[in-house]
C-alpha positions as CSV (number, residue, x, y, z in Angstrom):
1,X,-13.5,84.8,167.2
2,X,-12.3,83.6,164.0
3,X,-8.5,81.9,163.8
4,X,-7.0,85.5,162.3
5,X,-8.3,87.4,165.4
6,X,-7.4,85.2,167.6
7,X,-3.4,85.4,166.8
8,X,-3.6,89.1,167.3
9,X,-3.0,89.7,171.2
10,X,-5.4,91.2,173.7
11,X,-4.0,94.9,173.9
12,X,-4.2,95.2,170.2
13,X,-7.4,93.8,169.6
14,X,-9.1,97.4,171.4
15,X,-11.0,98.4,174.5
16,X,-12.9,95.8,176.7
17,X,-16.5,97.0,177.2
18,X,-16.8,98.9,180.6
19,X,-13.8,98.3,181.8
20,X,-11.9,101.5,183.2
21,X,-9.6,103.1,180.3
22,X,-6.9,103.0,183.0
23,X,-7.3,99.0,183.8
24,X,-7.4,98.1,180.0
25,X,-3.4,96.9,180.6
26,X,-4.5,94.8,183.7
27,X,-7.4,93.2,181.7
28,X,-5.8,92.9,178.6
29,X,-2.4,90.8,180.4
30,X,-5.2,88.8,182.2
31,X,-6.7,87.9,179.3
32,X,-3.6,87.2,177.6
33,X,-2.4,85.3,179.9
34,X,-5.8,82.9,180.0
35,X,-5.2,82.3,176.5
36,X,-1.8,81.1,176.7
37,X,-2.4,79.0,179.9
38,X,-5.0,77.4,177.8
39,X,-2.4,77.1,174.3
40,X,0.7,75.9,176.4
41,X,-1.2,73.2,178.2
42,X,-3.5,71.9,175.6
43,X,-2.2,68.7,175.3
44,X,0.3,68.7,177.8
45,X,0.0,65.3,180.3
46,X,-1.3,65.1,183.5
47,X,1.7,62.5,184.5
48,X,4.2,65.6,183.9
49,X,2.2,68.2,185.8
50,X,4.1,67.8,189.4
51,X,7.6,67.4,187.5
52,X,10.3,70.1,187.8
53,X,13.0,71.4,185.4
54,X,16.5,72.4,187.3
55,X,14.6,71.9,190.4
56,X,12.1,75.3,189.1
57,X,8.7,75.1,189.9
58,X,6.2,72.4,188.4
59,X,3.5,72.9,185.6
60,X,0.8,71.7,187.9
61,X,2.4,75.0,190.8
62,X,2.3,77.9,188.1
63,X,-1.3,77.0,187.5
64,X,-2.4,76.8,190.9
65,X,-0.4,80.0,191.7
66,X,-1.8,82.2,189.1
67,X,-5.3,81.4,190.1
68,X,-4.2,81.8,193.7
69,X,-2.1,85.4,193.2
70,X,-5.0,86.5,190.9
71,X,-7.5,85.6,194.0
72,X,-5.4,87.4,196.7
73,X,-4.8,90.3,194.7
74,X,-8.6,90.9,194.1
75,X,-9.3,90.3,197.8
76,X,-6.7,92.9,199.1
77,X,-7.8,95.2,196.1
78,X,-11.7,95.0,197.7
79,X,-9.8,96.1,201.3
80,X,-11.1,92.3,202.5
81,X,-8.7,90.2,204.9
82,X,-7.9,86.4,202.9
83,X,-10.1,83.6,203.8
84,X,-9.3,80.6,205.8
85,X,-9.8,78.9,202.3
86,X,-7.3,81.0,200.6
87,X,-4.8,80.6,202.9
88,X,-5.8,76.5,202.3
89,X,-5.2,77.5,198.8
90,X,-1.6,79.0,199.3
91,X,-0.5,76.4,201.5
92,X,-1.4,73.4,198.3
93,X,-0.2,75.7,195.3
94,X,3.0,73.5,195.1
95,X,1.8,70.4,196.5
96,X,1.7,67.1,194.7
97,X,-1.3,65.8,193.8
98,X,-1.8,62.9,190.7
99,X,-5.4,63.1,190.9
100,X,-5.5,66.8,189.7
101,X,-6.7,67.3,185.9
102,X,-4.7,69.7,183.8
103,X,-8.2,71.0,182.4
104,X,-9.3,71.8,186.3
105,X,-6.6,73.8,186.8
106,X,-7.1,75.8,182.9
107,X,-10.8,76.0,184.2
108,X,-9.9,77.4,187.7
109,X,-7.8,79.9,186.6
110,X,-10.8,81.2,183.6
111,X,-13.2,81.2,186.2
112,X,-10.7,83.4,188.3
113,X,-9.7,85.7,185.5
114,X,-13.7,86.0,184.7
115,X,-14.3,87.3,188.1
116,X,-10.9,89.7,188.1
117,X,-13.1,91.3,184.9
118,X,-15.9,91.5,186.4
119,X,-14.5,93.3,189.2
120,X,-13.0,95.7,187.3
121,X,-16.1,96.6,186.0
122,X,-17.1,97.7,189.0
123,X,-14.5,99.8,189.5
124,X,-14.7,103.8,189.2
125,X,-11.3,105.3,188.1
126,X,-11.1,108.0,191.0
127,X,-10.8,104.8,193.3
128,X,-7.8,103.4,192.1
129,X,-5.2,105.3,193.9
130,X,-7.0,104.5,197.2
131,X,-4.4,102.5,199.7
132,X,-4.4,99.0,200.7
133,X,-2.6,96.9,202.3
134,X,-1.4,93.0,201.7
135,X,-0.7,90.5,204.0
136,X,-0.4,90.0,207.3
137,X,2.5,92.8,208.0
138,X,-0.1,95.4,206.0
139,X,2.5,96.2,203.4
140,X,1.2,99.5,201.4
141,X,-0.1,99.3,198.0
142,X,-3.1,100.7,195.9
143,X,-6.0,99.4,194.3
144,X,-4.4,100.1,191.2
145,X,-0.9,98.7,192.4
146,X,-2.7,95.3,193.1
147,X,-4.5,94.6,189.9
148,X,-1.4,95.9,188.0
149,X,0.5,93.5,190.1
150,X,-1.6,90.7,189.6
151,X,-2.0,91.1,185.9
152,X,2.4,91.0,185.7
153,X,2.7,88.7,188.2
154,X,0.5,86.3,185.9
155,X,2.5,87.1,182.7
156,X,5.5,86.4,184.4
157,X,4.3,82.8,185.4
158,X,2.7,82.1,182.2
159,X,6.5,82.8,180.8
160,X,8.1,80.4,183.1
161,X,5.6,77.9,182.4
162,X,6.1,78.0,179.1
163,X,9.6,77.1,179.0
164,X,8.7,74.1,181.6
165,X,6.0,72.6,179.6
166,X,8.6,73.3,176.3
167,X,11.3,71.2,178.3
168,X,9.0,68.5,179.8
169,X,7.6,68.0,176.3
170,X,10.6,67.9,174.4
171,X,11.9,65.2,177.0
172,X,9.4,63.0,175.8
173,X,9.7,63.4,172.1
């Protein structure tokens, strides 16, 4: 993709291949949102990656988290229970750790967002309205509901770590 292209965002650069006409919003925000994760972080330093901003959440928890809501979300969506590892997962989103890379975290996340498309590939439209459930208490939702969700849910974290990483950075300067 040449540099033009690339400043154009996902939902105006057309359909993805085989991906449902009505998921193109889900896939397009998830795609979206990889490439700002990747843009926000580029050079930002591991040392700041556990720090919080008015006591918000930390750089190093909105990438955990959006791999980790992204993973949930698909699991529910498939009608599957979450994993003794994902619940692993949840419980270290936040947690401190100053031997975890910034670019793990970017790669986790791509790898995550790679299989949400993939997924949706899969997909037939008709099936999207079918209930699920989420979490423990089996709170109602739809197939379509979840990936929608997901897809916001990681827009809205990409947001908030923007203005952290903008803050930490400009701390520094």
């Amino acid at each position: 993709m040449d540099n033009e292209q690339e400043q154009v965002e996902f939902w105006l650069a057309g359909p993805i291949s085989y991906i449902p006409d009505a998921l193109q919003p889900a896939a397009h925000a998830l795609l979206q949102s990889e490439r700002e994760l990747k843009k926000y972080t580029a050079d930002f330093p591991k040392e700041l990656l556990w720090a919080k901003v008015a006591g918000r959440a930390s750089v190093g928890f909105h990438m955990n988290h959006l791999t980790g809501v992204l993973d949930r979300m698909l699991t529910y969506a498939k009608s599957e229970s979450l994993t003794d590892e994902q619940f692993a997962f949840l419980k270290q989103e936040g947690a401190f750790n100053l031997e975890t890379e910034v670019e793990d975290l970017r790669e986790q996340f791509s790898l995550k967002v790679a299989e949400a498309l993939a997924y949706f590939k899969t997909i037939s439209e008709h099936t999207l309205t079918e209930k699920r459930t989420v979490g423990r208490k089996k709170l109602p939702s739809t197939v379509i509901g979840l990936l929608f969700h997901a897809a916001e849910h990681s827009q809205r974290h990409i947001g908030q770590l923007l203005v952290t990483t903008s803050v930490l950075q400009s701390n520094i300067s």
